[in-house]
C-alpha positions in Angstrom: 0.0 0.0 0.0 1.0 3.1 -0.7 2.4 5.9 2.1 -0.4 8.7 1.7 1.5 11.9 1.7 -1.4 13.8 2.0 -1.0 15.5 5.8 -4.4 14.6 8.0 -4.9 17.6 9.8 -8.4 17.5 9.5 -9.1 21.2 8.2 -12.7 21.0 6.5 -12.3 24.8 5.4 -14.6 27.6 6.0 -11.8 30.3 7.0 -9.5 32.0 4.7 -5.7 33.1 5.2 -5.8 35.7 8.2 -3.3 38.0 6.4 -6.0 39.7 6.0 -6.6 40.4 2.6 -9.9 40.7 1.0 -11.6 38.6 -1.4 -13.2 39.9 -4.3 -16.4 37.9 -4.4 -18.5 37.5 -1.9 -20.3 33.9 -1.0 -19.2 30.4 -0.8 -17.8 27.6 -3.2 -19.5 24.3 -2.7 -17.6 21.0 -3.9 -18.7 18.1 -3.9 -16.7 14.9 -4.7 -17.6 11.2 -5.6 -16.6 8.3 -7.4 -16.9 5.6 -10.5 -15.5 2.8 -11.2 -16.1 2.2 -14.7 -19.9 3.1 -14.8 -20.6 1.0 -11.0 -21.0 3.9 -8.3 -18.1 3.3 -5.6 -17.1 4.7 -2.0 -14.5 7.1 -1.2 -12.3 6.8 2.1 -11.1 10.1 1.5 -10.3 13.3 -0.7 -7.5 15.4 -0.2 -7.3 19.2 -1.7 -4.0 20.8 -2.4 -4.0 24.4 -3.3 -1.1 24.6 -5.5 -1.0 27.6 -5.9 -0.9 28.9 -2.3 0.6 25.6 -0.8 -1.8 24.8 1.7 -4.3 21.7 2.0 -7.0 20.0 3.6 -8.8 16.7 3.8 -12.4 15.2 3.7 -13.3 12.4 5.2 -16.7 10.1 5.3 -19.6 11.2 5.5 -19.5 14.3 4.4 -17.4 14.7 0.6 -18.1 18.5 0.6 -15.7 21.3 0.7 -17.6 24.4 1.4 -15.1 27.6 0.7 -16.6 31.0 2.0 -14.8 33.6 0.5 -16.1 36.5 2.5 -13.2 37.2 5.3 -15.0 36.4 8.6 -12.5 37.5 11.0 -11.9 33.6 11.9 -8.4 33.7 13.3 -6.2 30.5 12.6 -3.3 31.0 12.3 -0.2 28.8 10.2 2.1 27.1 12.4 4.7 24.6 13.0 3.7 21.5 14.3 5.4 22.6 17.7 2.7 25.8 18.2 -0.7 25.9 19.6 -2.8 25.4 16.7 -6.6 25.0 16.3 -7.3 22.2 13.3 -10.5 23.7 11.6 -13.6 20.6 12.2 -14.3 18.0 10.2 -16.3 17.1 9.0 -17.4 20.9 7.9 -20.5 21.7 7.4 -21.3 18.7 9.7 -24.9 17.3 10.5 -24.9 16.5 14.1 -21.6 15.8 15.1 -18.1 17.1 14.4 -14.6 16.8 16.2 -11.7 19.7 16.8 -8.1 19.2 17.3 -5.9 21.1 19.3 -2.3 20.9 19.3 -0.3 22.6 22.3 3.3 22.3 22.6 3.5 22.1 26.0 1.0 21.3 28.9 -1.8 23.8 29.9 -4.4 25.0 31.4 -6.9 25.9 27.9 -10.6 27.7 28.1 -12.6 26.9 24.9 -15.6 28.9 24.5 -18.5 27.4 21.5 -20.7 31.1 20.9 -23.3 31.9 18.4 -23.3 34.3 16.1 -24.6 36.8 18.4 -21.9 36.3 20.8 -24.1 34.5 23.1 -21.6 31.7 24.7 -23.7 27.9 24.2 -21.0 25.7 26.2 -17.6 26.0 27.5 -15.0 24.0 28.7 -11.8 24.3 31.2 -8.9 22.5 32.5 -5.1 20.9 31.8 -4.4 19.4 28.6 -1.2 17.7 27.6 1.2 18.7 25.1 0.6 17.0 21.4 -3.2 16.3 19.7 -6.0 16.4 22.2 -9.1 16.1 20.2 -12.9 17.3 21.5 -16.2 16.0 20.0 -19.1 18.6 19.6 -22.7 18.1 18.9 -24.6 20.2 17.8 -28.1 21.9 19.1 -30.7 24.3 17.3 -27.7 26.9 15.7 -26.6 26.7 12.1 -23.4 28.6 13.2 -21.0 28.4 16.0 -17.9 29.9 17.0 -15.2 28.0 18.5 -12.6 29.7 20.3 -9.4 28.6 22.1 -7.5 30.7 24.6 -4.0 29.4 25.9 -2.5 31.7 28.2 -2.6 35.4 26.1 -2.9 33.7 22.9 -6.6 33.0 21.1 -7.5 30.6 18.3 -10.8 30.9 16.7 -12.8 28.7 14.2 -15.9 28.9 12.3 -18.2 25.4 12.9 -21.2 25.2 10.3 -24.5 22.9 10.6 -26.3 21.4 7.8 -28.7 19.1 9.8 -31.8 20.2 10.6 -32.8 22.3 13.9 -32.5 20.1 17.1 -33.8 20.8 20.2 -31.4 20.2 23.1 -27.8 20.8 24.7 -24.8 21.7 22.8 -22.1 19.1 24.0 -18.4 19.7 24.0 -16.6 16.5 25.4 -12.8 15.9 25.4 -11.8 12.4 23.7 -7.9 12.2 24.8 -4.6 13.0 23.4 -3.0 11.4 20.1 0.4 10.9 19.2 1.1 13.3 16.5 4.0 10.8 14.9 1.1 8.6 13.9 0.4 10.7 11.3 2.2 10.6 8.0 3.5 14.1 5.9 4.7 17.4 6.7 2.7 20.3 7.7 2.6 22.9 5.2 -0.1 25.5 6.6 -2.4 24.9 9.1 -5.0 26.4 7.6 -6.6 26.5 4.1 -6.3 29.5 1.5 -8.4 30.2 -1.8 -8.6 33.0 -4.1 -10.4 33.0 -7.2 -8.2 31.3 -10.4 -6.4 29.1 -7.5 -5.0 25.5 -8.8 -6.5 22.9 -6.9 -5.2 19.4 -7.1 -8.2 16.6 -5.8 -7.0 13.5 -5.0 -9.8 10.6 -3.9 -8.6 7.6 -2.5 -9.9 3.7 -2.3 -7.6 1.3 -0.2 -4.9 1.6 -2.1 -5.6 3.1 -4.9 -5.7 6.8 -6.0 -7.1 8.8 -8.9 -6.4 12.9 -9.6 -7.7 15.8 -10.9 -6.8 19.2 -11.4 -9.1 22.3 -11.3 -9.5 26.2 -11.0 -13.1 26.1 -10.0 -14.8 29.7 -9.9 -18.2 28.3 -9.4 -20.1 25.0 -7.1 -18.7 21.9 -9.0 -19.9 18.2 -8.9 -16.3 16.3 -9.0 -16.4 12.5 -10.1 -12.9 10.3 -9.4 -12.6 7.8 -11.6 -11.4 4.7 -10.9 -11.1 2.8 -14.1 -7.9 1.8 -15.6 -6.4 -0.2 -18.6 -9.5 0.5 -20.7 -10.3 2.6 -22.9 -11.7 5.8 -22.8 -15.2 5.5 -22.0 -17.6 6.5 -24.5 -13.8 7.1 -27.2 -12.2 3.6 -27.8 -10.5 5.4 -30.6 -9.8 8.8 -32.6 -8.8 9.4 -36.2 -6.4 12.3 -36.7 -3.9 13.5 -39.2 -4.2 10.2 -41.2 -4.3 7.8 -38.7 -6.1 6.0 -36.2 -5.1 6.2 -32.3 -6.1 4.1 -29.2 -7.3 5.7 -26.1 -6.6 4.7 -22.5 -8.5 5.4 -19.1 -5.9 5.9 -16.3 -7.9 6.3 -12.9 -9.3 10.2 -14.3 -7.3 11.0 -16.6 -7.8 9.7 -20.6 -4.6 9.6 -22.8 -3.7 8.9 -26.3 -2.0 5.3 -26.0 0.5 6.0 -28.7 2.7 8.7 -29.7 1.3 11.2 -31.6 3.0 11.1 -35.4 1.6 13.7 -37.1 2.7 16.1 -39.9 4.9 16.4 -42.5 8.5 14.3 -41.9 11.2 16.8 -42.4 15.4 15.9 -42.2 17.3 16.0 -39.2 19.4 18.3 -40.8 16.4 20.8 -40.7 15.0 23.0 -38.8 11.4 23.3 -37.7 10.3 26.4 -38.0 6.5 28.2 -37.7 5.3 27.8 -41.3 1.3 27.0 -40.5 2.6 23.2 -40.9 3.0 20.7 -38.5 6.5 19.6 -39.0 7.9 16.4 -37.2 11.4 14.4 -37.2 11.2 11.1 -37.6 14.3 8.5 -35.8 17.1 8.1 -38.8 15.0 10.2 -41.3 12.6 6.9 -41.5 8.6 7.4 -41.9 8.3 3.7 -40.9 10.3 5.0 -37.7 7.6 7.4 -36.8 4.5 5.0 -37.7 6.1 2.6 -34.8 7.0 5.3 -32.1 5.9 8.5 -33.3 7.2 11.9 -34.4 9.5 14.0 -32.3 8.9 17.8 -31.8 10.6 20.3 -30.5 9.3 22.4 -27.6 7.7 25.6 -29.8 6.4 23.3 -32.3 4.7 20.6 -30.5 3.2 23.9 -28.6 2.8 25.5 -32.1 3.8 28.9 -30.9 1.9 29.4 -28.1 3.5 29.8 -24.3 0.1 28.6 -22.5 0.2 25.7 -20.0 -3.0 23.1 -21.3 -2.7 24.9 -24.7 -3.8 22.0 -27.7 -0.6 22.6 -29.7 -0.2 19.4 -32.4 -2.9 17.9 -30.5 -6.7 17.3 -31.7 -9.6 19.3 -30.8 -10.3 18.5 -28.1 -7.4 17.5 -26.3 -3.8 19.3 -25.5 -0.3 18.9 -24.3 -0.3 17.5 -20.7 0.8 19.9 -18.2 3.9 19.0 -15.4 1.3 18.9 -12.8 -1.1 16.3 -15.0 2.2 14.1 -15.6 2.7 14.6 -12.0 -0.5 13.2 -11.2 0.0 10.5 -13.7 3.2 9.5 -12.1 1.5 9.0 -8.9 -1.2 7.3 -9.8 0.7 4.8 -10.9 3.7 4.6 -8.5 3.1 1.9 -5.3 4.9 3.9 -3.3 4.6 7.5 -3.5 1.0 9.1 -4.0 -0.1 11.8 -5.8 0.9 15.1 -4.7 4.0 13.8 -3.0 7.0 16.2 -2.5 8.7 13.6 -4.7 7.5 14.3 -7.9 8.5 17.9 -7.4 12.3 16.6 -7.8 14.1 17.6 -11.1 15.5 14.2 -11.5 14.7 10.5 -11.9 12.5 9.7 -8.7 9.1 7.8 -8.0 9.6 3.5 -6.7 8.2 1.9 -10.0 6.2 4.2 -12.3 8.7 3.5 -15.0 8.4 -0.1 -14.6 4.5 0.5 -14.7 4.2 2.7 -17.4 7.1 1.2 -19.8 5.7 -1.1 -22.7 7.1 -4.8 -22.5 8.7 -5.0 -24.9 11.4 -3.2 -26.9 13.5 -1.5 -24.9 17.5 -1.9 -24.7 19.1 -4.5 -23.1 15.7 -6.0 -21.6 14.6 -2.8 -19.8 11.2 -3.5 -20.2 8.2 -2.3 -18.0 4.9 -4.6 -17.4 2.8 -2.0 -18.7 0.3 -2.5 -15.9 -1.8 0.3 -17.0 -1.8 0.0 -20.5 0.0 3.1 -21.6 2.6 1.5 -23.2 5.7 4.0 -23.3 8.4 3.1 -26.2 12.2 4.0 -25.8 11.5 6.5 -28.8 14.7 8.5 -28.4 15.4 11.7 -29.1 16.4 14.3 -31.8 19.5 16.9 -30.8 22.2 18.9 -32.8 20.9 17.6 -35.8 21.3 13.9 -34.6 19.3 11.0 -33.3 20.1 9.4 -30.0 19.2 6.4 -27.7 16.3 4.7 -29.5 15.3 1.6 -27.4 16.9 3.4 -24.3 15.1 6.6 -23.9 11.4 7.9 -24.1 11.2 11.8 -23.5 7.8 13.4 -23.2 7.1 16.8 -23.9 4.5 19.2 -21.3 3.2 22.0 -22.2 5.1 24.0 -18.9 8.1 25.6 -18.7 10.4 27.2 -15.4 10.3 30.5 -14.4 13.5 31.2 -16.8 11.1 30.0 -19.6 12.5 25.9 -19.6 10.3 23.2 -21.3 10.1 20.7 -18.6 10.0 17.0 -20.0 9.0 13.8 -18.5 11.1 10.9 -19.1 11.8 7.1 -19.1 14.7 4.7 -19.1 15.7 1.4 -19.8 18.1 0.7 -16.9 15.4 2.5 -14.2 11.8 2.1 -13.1 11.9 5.4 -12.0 11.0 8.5 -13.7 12.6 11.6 -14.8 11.3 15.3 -14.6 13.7 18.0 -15.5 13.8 21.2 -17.6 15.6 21.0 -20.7 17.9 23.6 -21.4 19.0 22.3 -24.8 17.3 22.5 -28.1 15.9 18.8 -28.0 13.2 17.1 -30.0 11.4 14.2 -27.8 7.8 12.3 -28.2 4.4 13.6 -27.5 1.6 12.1 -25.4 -1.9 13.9 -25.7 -4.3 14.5 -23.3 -7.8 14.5 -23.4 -9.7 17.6 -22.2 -11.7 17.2 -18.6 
C-alpha cells in the first residue's frame, strides 16, 4: 500500500488566510466529490485538496465529501504554524450534521478555556482544565444553531474557528466532550499551513482515495462543481475507444481520471534531421534516422515551440486534436503518482528535477522493446516506447530513452519533460535547457 503523503490535519475549510486580505467575491464555493469505477457507483475513504497555488491543503473524510469555501473574510483567526505551536485544526467534517470533532495541538501542557458562541456572541457551552502537550481532540454536537464559533485561549494567545451545521434544527444541549490526546507521529506528511487559503483562479489538485488506490484531478473552479474520481484503468476511454487524426487512427486509454492517447502522436509532414522546424502554419515532425516507418512505430519527435505550435500557455492543444492538449507538469505529475506503489499523488517527490518515484517507470514502460531488456509490465496499458530523441541535428538512444514533452516551462522560460529509461523504473522530470526534439503524449480535455 502506498504511504499517503497527503497531511491529516483534518481542516474542513470555511476560513480564509488571516493576512487579511480581502476577497473579491463574496459567497461560498461548494464542492462536492464522488466516485466511479467504470460506470458502478463506488465509496471514497477520502479526498485530499491541495492548493497549489498557495501551498496549503486539507482533507475530507466520510460522511460528508463537501468542501464548502466562503470567500467572504469572517475574522476567523487561525493562524499557520509549526507542528510545535498551539494550533486549532479547523472541524471535520465541515459543514457537519450533528456531530463534528476539533483538534488542538499545544506544545506544551496547559491549562486551555474553549468557549462554542453563536453568532450573536451569546456563549452555548464551555470547557476548562489541563491538557497535555501534542493532539487532544474534542467532540461537539450540535443543538438548534446553524453557526457556532469556536474559540481557544491558551494563556494570552486565542484561536478561533468557524463550525457550520447542515442538519436540521434540534432541540437540546450543545455538548463539548474531550476524547484524549493522540500521538502526533502517527500521522504521515509534513505540515505545510495549518489552515486553508483560496482566491479565485487558484489550482487545486483533488486526489480521492480507495484502499490503495488513488485517482487525480486538477481544477480552477470559480463556481459549485460536482467532482467524479474515476477509478477505471487499462480501458479505454469510456464513450472514445479510438480517434482518427492527421491520417491515422489512435487508441485511447482510461488511467484512474485521466484519458490519454495510448500512442505517440505522429503527425505532420517528416522533415530531415538536418532541418529545422520552424512556424510555417505546418505541423512539422522528425522522424528516428530520417525513416517514416520510424515514426509509424513510435511516433514523431517535436521540439518544444512546435509541439506547442507557438503558443506559451500551460494546457494549450498545440499538435494535438480538438479537443485535447499537451499535458501539463502537474497532469504528468498526477499520472506519475497514480501509478507509482509507493509515492501518492501530490507527494513532494515528484516535485524533484531528477529520476525519482519506486516503479512508475516499470508501470508505465511497454514490455517490450526497450535496450538490453529494460522493459516495464505495462500494468496500466500506456505503453511508453524507448523513442529517443532528436538533438544537434542527430538521433540518440532509441530503445533506451522515451522523452515526453509538457506544455510548462520554469520560471527562466524551460520546457520541462518527463522521461523514461531502460536501466530504471523510475521516472525523470527536468527542464531542458537544450534544443531537443522528444515524443508527445496527448491528453484529453476534462
Amino acid at each position: 500500500m502506498k504511504t499517503k503523503n497527503f497531511k491529516i490535519i483534518f481542516l474542513m475549510v470555511m476560513a480564509t488566510c488571516l493576512s487579511l486580505k480581502l476577497y473579491s467575491q463574496p459567497g461560498t464555493l461548494i464542492l462536492n466529490f464522488s466516485a466511479d469505477n467504470n460506470g458502478t457507483p463506488v465509496s471514497l475513504e477520502s479526498v485530499w485538496i491541495n492548493n497549489l497555488t498557495q501551498n496549503c491543503d486539507t482533507t475530507l473524510y466520510p460522511p460528508d465529501f463537501t468542501l464548502v469555501i466562503d470567500t467572504v473574510l469572517t475574522g476567523i483567526i487561525n493562524v499557520g504554524s509549526s507542528g510545535n505551536d498551539f494550533t486549532v485544526s479547523q472541524n471535520f467534517p465541515n459543514p457537519f450534521k450533528d456531530q463534528t470533532t476539533i483538534s488542538i495541538n499545544l506544545p506544551e501542557k496547559a491549562n486551555i478555556e474553549i468557549s462554542v458562541s453563536n453568532l450573536l456572541g451569546q456563549q452555548i457551552t464551555k470547557f476548562s482544565g489541563q491538557l497535555s502537550d501534542g493532539k487532544n481532540t474534542f467532540i461537539f454536537n450540535r443543538g438548534n444553531e446553524s453557526v457556532y464559533i469556536l474559540s481557544v485561549r491558551n494563556k494570552m494567545e486565542i484561536r478561533t474557528i468557524r463550525m457550520l451545521s447542515s442538519g436540521n434544527h434540534v432541540s437540546g444541549d450543545c455538548i463539548l466532550r474531550y476524547q484524549g490526546n493522540e500521538d502526533l507521529e502517527s500521522f504521515k506528511s509534513v505540515q505545510i499551513k495549518n489552515y486553508f487559503d483560496f482566491d479565485a483562479g487558484d489550482q487545486l489538485l483533488f486526489a480521492g482515495h480507495i484502499s490503495s488506490e488513488e485517482s487525480g484531478i486538477l481544477d480552477s473552479p470559480t463556481s459549485n462543481q460536482n467532482y467524479m474520481f474515476q477509478f477505471a484503468t487499462n480501458i479505454p476511454c469510456q464513450g472514445l475507444d479510438s480517434l482518427f487524426f492527421d491520417g491515422r487512427y489512435y487508441h485511447t486509454i482510461q488511467i484512474f481520471s485521466q484519458c490519454w492517447m495510448k500512442e505517440n502522436l505522429e503527425a505532420g509532414v517528416m522533415i530531415m534531421g538536418s532541418q529545422s522546424q520552424t512556424n510555417n502554419g505546418i505541423i512539422e515532425k522528425y522522424c528516428y534516422a530520417n525513416s517514416l516507418n520510424y515514426c509509424s512505430t513510435v511516433g514523431g519527435l517535436y521540439l518544444w515551440d512546435e509541439l506547442m505550435q507557438y503558443n506559451s500557455t500551460q494546457g494549450s492543444q498545440g499538435i494535438c486534436p480538438v479537443g485535447w492538449h499537451i499535458p501539463t507538469d502537474e497532469e504528468w505529475k498526477i499520472l506519475e503518482g497514480a501509478t507509482d506503489s509507493q509515492y501518492s499523488i501530490g507527494h513532494n517527490v515528484w516535485n524533484s528535477n531528477t529520476y525519482r518515484g519506486f516503479d512508475t517507470g516499470k508501470n508505465l514502460k511497454s514490455s517490450s522493446g526497450w535496450y538490453s531488456n529494460g522493459n516495464g509490465i505495462d500494468l496500466y496499458g500506456f505503453g511508453a516506447v524507448g523513442a529517443g530523441y532528436w538533438w544537434q541535428n542527430g538521433f540518440f538512444e532509441k530503445t533506451m530513452d522515451g522523452f515526453y514533452g509538457s506544455s510548462t516551462t520554469t520560471y527562466d522560460l524551460l520546457p520541462i519533460i518527463h522521461a523514461m529509461n531502460f536501466n530504471t523504473d523510475k521516472v525523470a522530470r527536468s527542464p531542458v535547457e537544450e534544443i531537443v526534439g522528444y515524443s508527445v503524449r496527448c491528453m484529453k480535455d476534462q
